[in-house]
ZAMARGU-4260 file (C-alpha; in steps of 0.2 Angstrom, whole numbers, plus 5000, padded with zeros to 4 digits):
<rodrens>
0) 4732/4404/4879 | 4738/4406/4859 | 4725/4422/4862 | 4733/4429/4877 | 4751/4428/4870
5) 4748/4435/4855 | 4739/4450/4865 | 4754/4451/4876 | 4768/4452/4861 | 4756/4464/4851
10) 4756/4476/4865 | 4776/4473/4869 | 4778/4479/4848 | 4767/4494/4848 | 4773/4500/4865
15) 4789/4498/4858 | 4785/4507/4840 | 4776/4519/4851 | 4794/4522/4862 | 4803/4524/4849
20) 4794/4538/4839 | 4793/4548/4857 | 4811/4544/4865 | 4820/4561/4868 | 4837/4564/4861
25) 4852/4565/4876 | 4856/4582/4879 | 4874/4586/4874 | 4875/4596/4890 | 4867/4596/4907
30) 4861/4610/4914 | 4851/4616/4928 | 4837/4628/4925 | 4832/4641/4936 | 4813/4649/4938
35) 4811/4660/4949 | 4794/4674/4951 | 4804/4690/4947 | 4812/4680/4931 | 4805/4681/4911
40) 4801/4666/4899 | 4812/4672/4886 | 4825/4673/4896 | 4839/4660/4895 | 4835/4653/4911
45) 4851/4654/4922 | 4852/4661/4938 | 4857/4676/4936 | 4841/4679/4923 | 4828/4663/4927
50) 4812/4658/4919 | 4798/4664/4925 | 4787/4648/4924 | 4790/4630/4929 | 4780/4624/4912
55) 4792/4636/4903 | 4805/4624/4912 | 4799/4610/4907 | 4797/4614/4888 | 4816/4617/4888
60) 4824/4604/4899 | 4832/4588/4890 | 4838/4573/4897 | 4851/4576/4912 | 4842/4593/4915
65) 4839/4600/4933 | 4823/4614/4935 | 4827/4623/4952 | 4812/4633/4957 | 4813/4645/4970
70) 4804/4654/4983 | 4785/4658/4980 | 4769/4654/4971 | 4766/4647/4958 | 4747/4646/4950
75) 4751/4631/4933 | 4748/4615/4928 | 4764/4608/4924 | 4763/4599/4908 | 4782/4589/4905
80) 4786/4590/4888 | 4797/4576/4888 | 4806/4564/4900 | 4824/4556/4906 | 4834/4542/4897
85) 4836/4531/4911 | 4837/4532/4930 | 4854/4542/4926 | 4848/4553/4914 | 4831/4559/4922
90) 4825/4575/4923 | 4823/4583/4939 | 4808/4596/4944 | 4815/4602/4960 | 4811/4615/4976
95) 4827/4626/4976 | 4838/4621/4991 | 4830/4629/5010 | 4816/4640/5000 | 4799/4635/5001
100) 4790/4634/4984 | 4773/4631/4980 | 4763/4626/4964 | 4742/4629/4966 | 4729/4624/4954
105) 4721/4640/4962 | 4720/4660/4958 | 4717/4671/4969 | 4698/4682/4966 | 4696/4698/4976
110) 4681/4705/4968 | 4666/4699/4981 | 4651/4708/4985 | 4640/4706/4998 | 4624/4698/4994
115) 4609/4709/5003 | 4599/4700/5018 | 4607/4684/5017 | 4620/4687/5030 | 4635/4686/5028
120) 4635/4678/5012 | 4646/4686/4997 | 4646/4683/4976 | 4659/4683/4965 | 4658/4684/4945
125) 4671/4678/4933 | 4671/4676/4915 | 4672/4660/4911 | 4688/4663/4900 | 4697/4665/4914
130) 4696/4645/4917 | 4704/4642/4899 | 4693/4629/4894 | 4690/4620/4908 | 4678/4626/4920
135) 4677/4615/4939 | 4662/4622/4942 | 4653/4613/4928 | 4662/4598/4932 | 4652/4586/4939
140) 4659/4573/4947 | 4654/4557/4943 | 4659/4539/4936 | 4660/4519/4941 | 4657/4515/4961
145) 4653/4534/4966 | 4640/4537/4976 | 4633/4553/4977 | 4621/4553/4992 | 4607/4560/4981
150) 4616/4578/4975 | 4627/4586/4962 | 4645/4589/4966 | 4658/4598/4958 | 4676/4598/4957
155) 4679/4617/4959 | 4682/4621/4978 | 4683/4640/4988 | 4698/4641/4998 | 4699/4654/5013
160) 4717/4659/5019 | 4722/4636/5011 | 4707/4630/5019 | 4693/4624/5006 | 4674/4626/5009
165) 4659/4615/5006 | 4650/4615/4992 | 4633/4617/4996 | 4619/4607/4988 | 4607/4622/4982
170) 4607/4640/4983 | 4596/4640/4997 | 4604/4630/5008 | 4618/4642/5009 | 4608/4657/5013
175) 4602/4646/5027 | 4610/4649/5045 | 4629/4639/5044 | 4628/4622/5054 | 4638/4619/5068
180) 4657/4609/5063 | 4657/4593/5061 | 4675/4586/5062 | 4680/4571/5059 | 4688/4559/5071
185) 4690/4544/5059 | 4681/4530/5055 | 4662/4524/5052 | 4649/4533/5066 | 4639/4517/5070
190) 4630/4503/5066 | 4610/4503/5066 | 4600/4484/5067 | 4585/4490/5069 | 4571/4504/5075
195) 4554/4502/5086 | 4540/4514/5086 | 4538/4516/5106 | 4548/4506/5116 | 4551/4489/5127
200) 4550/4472/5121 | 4531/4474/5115 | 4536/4486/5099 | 4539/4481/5084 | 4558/4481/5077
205) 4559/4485/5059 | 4576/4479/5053 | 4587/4496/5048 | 4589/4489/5029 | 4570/4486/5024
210) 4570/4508/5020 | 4561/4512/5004 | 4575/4524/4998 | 4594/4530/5005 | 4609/4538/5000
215) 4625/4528/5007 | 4623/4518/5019 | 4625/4498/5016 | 4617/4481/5020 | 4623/4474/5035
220) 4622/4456/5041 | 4620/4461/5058 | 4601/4462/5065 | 4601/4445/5070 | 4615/4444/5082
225) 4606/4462/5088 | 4591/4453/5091 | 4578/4454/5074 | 4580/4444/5059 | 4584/4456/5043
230) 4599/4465/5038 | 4606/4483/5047 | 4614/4497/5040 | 4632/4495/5043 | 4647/4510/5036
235) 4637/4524/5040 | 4645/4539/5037 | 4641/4558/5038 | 4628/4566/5028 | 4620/4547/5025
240) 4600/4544/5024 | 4586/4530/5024 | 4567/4534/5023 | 4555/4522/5028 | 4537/4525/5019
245) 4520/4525/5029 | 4523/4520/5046 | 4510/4522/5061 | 4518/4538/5069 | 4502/4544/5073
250) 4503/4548/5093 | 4520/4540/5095 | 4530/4547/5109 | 4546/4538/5105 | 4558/4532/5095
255) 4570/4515/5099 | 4587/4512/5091 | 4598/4496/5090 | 4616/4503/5088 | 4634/4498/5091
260) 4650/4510/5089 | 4668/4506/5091 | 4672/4522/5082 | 4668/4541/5091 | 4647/4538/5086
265) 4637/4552/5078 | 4620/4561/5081 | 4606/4551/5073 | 4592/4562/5069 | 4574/4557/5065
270) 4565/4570/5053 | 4548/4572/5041 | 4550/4564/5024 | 4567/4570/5017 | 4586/4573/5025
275) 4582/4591/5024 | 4565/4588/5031 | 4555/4594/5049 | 4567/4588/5062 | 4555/4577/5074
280) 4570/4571/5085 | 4589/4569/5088 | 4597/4558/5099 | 4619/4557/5102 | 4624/4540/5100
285) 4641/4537/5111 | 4655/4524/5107 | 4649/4508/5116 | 4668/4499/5111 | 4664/4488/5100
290) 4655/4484/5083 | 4648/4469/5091 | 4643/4479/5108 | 4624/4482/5107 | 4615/4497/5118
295) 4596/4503/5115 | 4594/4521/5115 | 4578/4530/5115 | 4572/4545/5105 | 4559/4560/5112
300) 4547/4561/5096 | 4540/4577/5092 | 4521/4576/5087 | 4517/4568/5074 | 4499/4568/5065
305) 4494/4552/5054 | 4505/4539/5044 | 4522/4548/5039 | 4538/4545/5029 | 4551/4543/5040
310) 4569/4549/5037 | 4582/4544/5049 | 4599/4554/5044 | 4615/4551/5052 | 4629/4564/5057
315) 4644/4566/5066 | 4646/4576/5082 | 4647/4596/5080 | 4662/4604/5085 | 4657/4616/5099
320) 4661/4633/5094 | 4667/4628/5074 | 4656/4631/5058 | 4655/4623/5041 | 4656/4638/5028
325) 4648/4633/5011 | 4651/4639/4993 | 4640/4637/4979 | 4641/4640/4961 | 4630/4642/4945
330) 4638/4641/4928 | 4629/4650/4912 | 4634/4654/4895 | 4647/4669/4897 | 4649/4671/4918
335) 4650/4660/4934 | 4645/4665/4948 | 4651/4658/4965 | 4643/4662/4982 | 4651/4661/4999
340) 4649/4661/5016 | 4663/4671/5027 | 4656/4665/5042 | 4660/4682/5055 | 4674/4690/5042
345) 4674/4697/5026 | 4685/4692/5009 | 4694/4707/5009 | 4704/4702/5026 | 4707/4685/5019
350) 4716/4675/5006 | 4703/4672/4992 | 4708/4658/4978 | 4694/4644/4969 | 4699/4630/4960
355) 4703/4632/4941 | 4717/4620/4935 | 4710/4601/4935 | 4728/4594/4941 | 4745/4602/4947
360) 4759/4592/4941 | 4751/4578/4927 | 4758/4577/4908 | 4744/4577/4894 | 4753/4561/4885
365) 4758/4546/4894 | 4776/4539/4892 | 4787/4556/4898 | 4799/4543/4907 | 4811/4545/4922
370) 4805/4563/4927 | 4809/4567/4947 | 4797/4582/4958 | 4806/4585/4973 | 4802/4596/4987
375) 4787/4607/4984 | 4772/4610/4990 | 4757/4604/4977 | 4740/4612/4981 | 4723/4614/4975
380) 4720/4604/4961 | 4699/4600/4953 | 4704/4581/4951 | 4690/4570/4944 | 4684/4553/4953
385) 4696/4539/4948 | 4688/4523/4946 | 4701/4508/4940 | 4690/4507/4923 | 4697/4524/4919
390) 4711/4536/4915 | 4715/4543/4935 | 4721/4561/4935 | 4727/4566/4953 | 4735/4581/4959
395) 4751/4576/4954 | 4755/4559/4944 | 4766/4551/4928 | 4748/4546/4917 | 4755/4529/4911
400) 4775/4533/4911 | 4788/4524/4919 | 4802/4528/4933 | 4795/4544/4943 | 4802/4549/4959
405) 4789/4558/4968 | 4800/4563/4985 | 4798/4576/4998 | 4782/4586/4993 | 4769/4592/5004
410) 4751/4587/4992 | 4735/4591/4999 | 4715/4599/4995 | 4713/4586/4980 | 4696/4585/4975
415) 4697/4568/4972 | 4717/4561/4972 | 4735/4564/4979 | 4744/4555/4967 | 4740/4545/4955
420) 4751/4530/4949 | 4736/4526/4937 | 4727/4521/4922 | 4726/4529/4906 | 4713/4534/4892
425) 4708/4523/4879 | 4695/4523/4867 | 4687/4509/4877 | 4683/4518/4894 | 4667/4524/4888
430) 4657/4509/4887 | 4665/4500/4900 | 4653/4493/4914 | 4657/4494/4932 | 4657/4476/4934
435) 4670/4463/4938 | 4669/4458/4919 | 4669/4479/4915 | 4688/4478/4924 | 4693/4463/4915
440) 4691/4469/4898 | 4699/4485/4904 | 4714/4476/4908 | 4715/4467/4893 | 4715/4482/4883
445) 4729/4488/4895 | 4739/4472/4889 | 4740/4477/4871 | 4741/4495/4876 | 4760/4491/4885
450) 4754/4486/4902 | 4771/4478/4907 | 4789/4481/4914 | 4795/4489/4900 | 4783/4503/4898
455) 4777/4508/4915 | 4779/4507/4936 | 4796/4507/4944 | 4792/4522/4953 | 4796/4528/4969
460) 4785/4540/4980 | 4794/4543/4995 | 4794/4555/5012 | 4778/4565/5005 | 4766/4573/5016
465) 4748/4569/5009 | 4732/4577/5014 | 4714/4582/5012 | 4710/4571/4997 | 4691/4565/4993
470) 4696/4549/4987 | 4711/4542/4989 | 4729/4550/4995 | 4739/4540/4983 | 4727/4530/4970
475) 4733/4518/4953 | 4725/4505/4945 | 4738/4495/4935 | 4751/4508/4933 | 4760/4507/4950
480) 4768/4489/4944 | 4783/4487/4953 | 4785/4503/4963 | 4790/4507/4980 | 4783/4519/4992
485) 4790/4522/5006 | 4791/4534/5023 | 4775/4544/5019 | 4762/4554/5030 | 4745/4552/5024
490) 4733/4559/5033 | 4714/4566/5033 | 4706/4556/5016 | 4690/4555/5014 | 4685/4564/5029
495) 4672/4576/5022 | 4662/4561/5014 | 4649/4572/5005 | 4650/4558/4993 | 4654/4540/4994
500) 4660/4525/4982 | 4672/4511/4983 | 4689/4518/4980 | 4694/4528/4995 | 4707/4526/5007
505) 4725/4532/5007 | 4732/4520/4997 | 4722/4511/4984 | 4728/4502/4972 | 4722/4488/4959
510) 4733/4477/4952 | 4749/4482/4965 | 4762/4468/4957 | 4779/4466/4963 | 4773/4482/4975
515) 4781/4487/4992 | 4774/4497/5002 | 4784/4502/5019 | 4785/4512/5032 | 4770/4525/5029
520) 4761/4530/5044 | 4741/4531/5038 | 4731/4542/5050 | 4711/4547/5047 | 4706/4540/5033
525) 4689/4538/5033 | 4685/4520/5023 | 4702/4512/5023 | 4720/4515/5027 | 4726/4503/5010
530) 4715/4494/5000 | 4723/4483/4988 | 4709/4477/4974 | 4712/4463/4962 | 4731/4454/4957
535) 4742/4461/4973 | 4754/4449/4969 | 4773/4449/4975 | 4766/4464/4986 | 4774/4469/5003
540) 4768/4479/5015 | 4776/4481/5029 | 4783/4493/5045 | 4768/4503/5040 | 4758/4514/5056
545) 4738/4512/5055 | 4728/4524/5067 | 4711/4534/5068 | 4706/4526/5054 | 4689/4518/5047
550) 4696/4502/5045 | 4716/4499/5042 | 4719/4485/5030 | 4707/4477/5014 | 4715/4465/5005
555) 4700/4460/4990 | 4700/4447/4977 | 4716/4444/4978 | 4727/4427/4973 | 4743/4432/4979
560) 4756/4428/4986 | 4759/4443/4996 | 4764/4447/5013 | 4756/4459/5028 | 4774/4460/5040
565) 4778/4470/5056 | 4765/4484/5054 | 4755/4493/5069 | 4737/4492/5068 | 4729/4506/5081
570) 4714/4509/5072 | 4695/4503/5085 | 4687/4497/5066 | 4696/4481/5058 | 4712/4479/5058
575) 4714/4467/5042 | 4699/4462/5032 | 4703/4449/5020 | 4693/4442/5005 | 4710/4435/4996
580) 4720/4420/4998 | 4739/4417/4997 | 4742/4431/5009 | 4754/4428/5024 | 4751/4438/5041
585) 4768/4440/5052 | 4773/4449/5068 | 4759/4462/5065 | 4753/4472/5081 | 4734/4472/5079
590) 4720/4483/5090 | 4706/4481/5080 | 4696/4465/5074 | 4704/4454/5060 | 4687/4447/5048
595) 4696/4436/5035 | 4682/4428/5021 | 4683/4417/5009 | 4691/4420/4994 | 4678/4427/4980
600) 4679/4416/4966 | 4674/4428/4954 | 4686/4431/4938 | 4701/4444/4944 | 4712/4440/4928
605) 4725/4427/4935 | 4725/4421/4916 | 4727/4438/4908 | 4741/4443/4919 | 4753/4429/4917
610) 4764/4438/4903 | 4766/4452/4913 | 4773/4441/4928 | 4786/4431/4919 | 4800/4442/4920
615) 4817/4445/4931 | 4827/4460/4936 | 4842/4461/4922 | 4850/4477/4926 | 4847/4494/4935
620) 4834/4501/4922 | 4821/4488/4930 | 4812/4474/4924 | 4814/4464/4906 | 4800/4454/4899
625) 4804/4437/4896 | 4793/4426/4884
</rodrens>
């Protein structure tokens, strides 16, 4: 205890040394800055003769300052230099009044050539100057609890007239024919207990989770109740695999399936050795209601010669009529190159743009304090994957400050995050684990770094529109301490899934203390609607909409006390899983299934937070420490 007190009042002094060297001076008068796209950045920035870039806004506006932006687009990374005083003396990034404003991570390329007898496939060269130093197409993305099915992936992305591609795995598989659309409905396809080789009650049933090798899919305690000891595959997504190594398929006719779906199922496909392998047999599997509801369903089996590897791939439904277009790119010394499909049009009757900014709206230092971004539409940003152990970039986010309002923007195509209320960087990430003991010593660090009241949270992240994010709509370990968020649409996370992990859903937060989260309506995220990891604690959530999603509701590893009230649960998956305690459940509607566990006694730093807890609301500037 003598240990973690000292901690604690190390990390109040240096945050408050570390505050004091970087708090901006109050501007003697409060102006509002203008930036519009016919304006100059040496000019003064008034109306009459506005800046011509929002970052050029941001390097001149003090304390009190307003930056209006008006009509257009705008292709930066806005960088604040500095932030407000206080909630009264913020600084305001703001869409001008009734003129839609946009800020991309994008740029628009117009130089494509078609590529010769591959269709219609076209190729771009840039230098790779033009990215400044950062390049998205050598970014791979990577890092604690990602999964990623067995490929590369990269945080660059080709847009066509705002709507992004997919990266293709290899070269090859994009001169391949384009596949037929598979749009997501929300959730998890189905749940597989086991296989036979032939059929009726004399084949053998080989449990789904004894395969030799896979890419996503999860253990499932769920073959006995479908008749065969051994574990399933439960949480199988798109693009998921399993191989199972030298089984008798010699003269088999058939395949049989154990599978359940309270979701919109998915095409199960049985193919020669590899995902990409000979394709020996398909079969739809429809919804049968439930994730306890068992049917059998049976597979025509090609031919097959001699003992085989087996690999059974799962997929959703293809759209009739739709196409996924695929990009790839290859990076070398002085050019990359970037490939595309254009499916039955070509780029020069489109809008062209590729990722070259890693976030939209992020400062490069944490601290900038009290900064509000109202109104704009935040685009196309190559976010990295944001595990809790690590700094979390999203497309837009305060990077360890305090006091943002993030209000009344339109944020979609993260690679990875939305918003980011999130971890910083310290020297420690590195050789961090991804364990329950990894996060623990992560949070300690944070603790001496000024994880407390004083120093960051209190945010508000209201009436946003959030879309198309890998990972998570709105994502923070640690750093989203006693903030609201409130009234926003989130919608379509995760519902590519070329890759997997832990961390998505549309809110996900670790450590959510004194948290409220209220009246957002959460549609089509594919994992969970919030998850709440680790120390939720004085949380709220409540008068929240849940529907089309993979499951609504995980509370994990948490102590509480917190409170689940009055929401509206219309997802088929779970409705609520919990493997917490101290949580109370009130005048909820529920339409899925409700799995509550017992609480996991592994550490989840109880002991290490207690100096950030004892504290009470003094005044309108937030929370005060008390020792």
């Amino acid at each position: 205890m003598k240990r973690t007190f000292l901690a604690c009042c190390i990390g109040l002094l240096l945050a408050s040394l570390a505050s004091a060297a970087t708090t901006p001076e109050p501007s003697s008068t409060v102006r509002e800055i203008h930036v519009a796209l016919d304006g100059k950045d040496d000019n003064p920035g008034t109306r009459t003769a506005p800046l011509r870039t929002v970052q050029r806004g941001a390097e001149l506006a003090q304390p009190g300052d307003s930056v209006t932006v008006h009509a257009g687009i705008y292709r930066e990374r806005v960088n604040p230099q500095r932030g407000g005083l206080s909630d009264t003396q913020r600084i305001v990034f703001q869409a001008a009044p009734g003129e839609k404003v946009e800020i991309r991570g994008s740029e628009p390329v117009s130089a494509w050539e078609r590529v010769e007898g591959q269709g219609n496939v076209w190729k771009t060269v840039v230098p790779n100057a033009f990215f400044n130093g950062f390049n998205p197409y050598a970014d791979e993305i990577k890092g604690h609890w990602f999964t990623s099915k067995g490929r590369k992936h990269h945080t660059g992305a080709v847009y066509i007239d705002g709507e992004w591609l997919i990266e293709a795995a290899s070269l090859e598989d994009l001169f391949k024919e384009p596949e037929a659309s598979a749009k997501p409905v929300g959730g998890y396809l189905f749940n597989l207990a086991w296989f036979a080789i032939g059929a009726g009650t004399e084949a053998k049933r080989i449990p789904a989770a004894t395969h030799s090798a896979s890419a996503g899919v999860q253990p499932a305690k769920l073959a006995a109740a479908a008749g065969v000891e051994g574990d399933g595959l439960g949480w199988i997504e798109d693009g998921d695999w399993a191989r199972y190594d030298n089984l008798p398929l010699d003269g088999a006719t058939k395949l049989s399936f154990r599978v359940s779906s309270a979701s919109s199922g998915g095409v199960l496909e049985a193919r020669a050795d590899s995902p990409g392998g000979k394709l020996l047999g398909s079969i739809q599997v429809k919804p049968t209601g439930d994730w306890g509801k068992w049917a059998t369903l049976e597979m025509p089996l090609n031919p097959v010669v001699g003992a085989q590897s087996l690999c059974l791939r799962f997929r959703r439904t293809p759209v009739p009529g739709a196409v996924d277009l695929l990009w790839f790119a290859q990076v070398e010394k002085e050019n990359t190159t970037i490939w595309a499909q254009f499916g039955d049009s070509s780029p020069p009757a489109h809008l062209v743009e590729i990722n070259v900014r890693q976030t939209v709206f992020y400062p490069d230092k944490p601290g900038r304090n009290f900064i509000t971004v109202r109104g704009f539409g935040l685009r196309h940003a190559a976010t990295p994957w944001a595990p809790p152990t690590f700094e979390q970039i999203g497309l837009i986010g305060p990077h360890w400050s305090k006091g943002w309002i993030i209000e009344n923007n339109e944020i979609s195509h993260s690679t990875c995050s939305g918003i980011s209320l999130g971890k910083y960087n310290d020297s420690g990430d590195a050789a961090s684990e991804a364990t329950a003991e990894g996060y623990v010593d992560a949070i300690n660090r944070a603790i001496v770094y000024g994880w407390d009241g004083k120093t960051v949270g209190h945010h508000m992240v209201r009436e946003n529109r959030i879309s198309l994010c890998e990972q998570a709509g709105i994502v923070g370990s640690l750093g989203a301490v006693f903030s609201t968020v409130a009234n926003n649409v989130i919608h379509d996370i995760h519902v590519r899934q070329l890759f997997g992990g832990l961390e998505q859903a549309g809110i996900k937060f670790h450590g959510a203390i004194d948290v409220e989260i209220v009246g957002n309506v959460i549609r089509r995220s594919n994992g969970f609607g919030i998850w709440l990891d680790w120390m939720a604690q004085g949380t709220r959530v409540s008068r929240n909409i849940f529907l089309e999603n993979g499951n609504d509701l995980f509370m994990e590893v948490n102590h509480g006390p917190f409170v689940v009230d009055n929401n509206v649960f219309l997802s088929t998956g779970c409705s609520i899983l919990s493997i917490s305690r101290g949580g109370a459940y009130l005048h909820n509607w529920i339409g899925g299934r409700i799995d509550m566990h017992e609480f996991n006694p592994r550490l989840t730093a109880l002991p290490q937070i207690v100096c950030l807890q004892r504290r009470k609301r003094v005044d309108a500037d937030g929370w005060k420490a008390h020792f």
